[in-house]
C-alpha positions in Angstrom: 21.5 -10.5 52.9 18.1 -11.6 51.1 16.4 -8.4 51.7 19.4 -6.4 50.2 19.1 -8.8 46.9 15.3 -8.4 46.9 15.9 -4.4 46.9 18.7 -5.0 43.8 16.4 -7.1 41.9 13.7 -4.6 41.7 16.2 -1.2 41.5 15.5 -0.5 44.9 18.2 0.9 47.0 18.8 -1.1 50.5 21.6 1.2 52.4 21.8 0.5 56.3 22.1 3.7 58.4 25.1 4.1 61.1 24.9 1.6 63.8 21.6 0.1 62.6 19.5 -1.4 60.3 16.4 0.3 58.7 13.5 -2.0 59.2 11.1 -2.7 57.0 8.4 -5.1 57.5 7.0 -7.8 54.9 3.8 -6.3 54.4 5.6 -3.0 53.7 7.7 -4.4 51.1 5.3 -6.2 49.3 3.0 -2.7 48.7 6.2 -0.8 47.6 6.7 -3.7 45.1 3.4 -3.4 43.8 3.6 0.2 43.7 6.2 -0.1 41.7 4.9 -3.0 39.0 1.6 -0.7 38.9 3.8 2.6 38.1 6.1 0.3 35.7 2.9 -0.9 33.5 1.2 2.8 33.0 4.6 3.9 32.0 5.3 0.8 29.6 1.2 1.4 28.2 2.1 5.2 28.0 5.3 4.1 25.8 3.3 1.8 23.6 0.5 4.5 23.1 3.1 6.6 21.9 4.5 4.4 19.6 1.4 3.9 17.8 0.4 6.7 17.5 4.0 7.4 16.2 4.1 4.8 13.8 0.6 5.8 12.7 1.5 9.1 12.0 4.7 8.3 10.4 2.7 5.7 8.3 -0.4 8.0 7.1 -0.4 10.0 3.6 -1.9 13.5 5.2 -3.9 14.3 2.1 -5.8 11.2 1.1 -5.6 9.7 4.7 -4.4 6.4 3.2 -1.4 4.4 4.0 1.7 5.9 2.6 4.7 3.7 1.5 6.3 3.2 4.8 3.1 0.8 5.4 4.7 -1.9 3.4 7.7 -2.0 6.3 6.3 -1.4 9.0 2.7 -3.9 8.8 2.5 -5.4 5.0 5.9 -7.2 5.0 4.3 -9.5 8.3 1.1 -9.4 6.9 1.9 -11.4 3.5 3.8 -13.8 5.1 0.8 -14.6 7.1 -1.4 -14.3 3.7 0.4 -16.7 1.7 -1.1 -19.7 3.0 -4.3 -17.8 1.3 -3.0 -16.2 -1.3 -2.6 -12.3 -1.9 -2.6 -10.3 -4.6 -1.0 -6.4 -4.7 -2.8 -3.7 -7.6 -0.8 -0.9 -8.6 -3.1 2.0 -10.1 -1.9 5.3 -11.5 -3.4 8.2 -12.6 -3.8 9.3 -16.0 -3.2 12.2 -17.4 -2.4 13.8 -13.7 0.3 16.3 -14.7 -2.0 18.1 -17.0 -5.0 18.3 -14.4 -2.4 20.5 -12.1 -1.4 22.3 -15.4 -4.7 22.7 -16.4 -6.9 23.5 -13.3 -4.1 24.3 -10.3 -2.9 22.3 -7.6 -5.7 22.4 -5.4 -7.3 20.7 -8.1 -5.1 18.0 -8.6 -5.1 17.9 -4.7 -9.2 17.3 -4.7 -8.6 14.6 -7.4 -6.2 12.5 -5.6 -8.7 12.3 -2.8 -11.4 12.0 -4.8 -9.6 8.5 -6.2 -8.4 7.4 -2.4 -12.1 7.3 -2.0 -13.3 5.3 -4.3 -10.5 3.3 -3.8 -10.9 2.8 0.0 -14.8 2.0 -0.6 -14.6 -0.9 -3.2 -11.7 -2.4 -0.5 -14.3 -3.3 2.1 -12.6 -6.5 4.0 -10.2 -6.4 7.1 -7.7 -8.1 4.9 -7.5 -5.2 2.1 -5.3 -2.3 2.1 -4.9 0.5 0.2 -1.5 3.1 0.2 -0.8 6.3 -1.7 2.4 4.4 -3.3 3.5 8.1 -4.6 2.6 11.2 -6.6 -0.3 9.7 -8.0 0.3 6.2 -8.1 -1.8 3.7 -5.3 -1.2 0.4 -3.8 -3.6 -1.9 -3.2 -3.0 -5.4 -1.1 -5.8 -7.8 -1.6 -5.4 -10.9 1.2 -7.2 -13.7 0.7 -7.2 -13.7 -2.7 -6.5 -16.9 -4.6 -6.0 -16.4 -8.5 -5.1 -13.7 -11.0 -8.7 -14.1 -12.4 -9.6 -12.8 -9.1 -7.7 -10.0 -8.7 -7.8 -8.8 -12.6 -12.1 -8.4 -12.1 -11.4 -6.5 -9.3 -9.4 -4.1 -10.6 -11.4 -4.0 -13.8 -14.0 -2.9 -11.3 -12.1 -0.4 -9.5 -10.8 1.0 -13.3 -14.9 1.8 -14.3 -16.0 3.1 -10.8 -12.6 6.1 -11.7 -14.4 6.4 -15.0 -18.1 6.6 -14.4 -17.2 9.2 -11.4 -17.0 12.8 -12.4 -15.0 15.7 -9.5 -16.2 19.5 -9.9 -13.3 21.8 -10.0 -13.0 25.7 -9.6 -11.1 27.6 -13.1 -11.0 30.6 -13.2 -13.3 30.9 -10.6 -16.1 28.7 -12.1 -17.3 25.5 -11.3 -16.0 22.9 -14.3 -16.5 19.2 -14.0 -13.6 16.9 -14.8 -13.3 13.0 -15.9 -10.5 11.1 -14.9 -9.2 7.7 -15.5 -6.8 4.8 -14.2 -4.5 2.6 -15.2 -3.8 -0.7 -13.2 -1.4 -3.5 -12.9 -2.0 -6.8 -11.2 0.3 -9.7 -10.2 -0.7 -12.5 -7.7 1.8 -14.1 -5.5 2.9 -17.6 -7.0 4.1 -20.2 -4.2 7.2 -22.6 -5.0 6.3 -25.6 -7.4 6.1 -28.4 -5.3 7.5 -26.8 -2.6 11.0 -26.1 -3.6 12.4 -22.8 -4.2 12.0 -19.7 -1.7 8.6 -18.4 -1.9 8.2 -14.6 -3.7 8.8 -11.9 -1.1 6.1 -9.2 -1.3 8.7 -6.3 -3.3 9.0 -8.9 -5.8 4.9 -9.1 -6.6 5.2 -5.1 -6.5 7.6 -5.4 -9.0 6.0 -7.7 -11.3 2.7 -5.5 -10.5 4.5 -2.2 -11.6 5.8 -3.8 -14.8 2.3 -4.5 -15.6 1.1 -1.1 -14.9 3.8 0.2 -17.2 2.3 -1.6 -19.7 -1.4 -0.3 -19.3 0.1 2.7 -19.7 1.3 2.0 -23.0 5.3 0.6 -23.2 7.5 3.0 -25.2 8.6 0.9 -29.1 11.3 -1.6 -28.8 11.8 -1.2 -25.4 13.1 2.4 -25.7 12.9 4.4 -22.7 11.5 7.3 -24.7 10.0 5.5 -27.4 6.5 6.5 -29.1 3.9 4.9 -26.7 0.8 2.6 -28.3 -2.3 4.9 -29.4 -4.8 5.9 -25.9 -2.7 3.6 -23.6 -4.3 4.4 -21.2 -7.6 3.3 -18.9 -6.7 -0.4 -18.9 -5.9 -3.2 -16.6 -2.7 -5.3 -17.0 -2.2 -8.0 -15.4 1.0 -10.9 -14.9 -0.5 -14.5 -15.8 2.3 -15.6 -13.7 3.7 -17.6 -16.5 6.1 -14.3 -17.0 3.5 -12.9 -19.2 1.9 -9.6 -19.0 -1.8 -9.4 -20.7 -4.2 -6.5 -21.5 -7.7 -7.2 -20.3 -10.2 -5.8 -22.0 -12.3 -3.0 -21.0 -15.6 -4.0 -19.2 -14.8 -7.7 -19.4 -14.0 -10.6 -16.5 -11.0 -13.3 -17.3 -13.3 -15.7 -17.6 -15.4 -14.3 -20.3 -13.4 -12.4 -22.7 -10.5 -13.6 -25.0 -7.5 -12.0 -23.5 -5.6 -10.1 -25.8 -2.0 -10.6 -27.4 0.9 -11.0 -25.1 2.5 -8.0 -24.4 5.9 -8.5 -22.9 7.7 -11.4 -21.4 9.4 -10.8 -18.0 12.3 -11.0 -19.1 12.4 -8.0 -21.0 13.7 -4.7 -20.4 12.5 -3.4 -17.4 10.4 -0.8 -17.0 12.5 2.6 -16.3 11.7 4.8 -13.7 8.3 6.1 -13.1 9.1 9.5 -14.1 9.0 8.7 -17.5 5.1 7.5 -18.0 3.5 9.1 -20.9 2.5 12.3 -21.2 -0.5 13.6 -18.9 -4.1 14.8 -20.5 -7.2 15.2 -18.3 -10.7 15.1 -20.1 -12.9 17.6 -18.9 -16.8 16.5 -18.4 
């Protein structure tokens, strides 16, 4: 009766022949049971192999070879809840002008310009606890952990903004090399804890959020609020970032937070929000 329950435990099938009983010795047992442990762990490392190499796949933009937006579900969500006993901060950049640069010099161009950007981008984020995600179209992600204030982040991304603009790509038009400038946009927001401790703490697609409104208005807001509103004059190459007093501020070009007098306040948060991405200003590329 024990033997037949040790054969159920471990799926083995105990069934006792006409008019006797199969045999089977201690020592016996014991090596089928590790037999089958040793064949149960390759199969269960074969699984998780799989998996990863799965998830990777399903989580990696094939163009830039950056993160794409099924990242955030699937590793940033844990992630910032580990990162907000340290703070985090999330950057959105975007393009400018993009839509004209496939107008202008093809899709293959536009295709060597996007990685051309994921580049710089993935260089300047050198730590373990940076990440950076093709977000969409032309639009990035980047998750700074560790990263304590908004001063912080805003430098960062002013640094990120001047490396897009001080880098030049060479194209093909027409059959002939051209050299093209590009430029970014970015928005910042940092995560704010609960005052005092009360209050749930932000959830990381609300710091997205607040950073998206900011990079809609580094790309110039449309008048009033109007979804297709005239936009403010070259909105565009700028950093925005949320003070997280429901602010949204312009920095300057080439400055720090700490140095530079931070121009008028832009929009409160409660104000319209910002409509769908589709409707960012009109695209122009600068050719070098």
């Amino acid at each position: 009766m024990k033997r037949s329950r040790i054969f159920e435990e471990y799926g083995l099938e105990f069934e006792p022949l006409p008019g006797r009983m199969v045999a089977v010795s201690r020592s016996q047992l014991t090596r089928l049971l590790d037999q089958y442990r040793d064949n149960a762990r390759i199969l269960t490392r074969r699984h998780e192999k799989i998996q990863r190499k799965l998830v990777k796949q399903a989580t990696k933009d094939p163009l830039t070879g950056l993160h794409n937006r099924r990242f955030i579900g699937t590793t940033l969500n844990g992630l910032q809840r580990i990162a907000r006993r340290r703070g985090y901060a999330v950057i959105m950049g975007d393009l400018d002008e993009f839509k004209d640069a496939n107008d202008t010099y093809g899709h293959t161009a536009g295709d060597i310009i996007l990685k051309h950007a994921a580049r710089i981008l993935k260089r300047k984020a050198k730590r373990s606890s940076d990440h950076v995600l093709r977000y969409g179209g032309e639009e990035f992600l980047m998750f700074l952990g560790d990263c304590r204030g908004i001063q912080q982040a805003a430098k960062f991304a002013e640094m990120l903004r001047r490396s897009i603009q001080e880098s030049s790509i060479t194209v093909r038009l027409n059959g002939k090399p051209v050299e093209v400038k590009i430029t970014c946009s970015f928005g910042v927001a940092v995560f704010t804890a609960p005052s005092h401790g009360k209050g749930q703490p932000e959830t990381l697609d609300m710091v997205i959020h607040r950073a998206d409104q900011a990079l809609y208005t580094a790309k110039g807001k449309p008048a009033n609020g109007k979804k297709n509103g005239p936009r403010e004059k070259d909105a565009r190459n700028r950093v925005c970032f949320d003070d997280g007093l429901g602010h949204l501020q312009i920095l300057p070009r080439s400055s720090s937070p700490k140095r530079a007098a931070i121009n008028t306040t832009v929009r409160s948060r409660t104000a319209p929000s910002r409509p769908h991405r589709a409707s960012h200003s009109k695209h122009r590329v600068e050719p070098g």
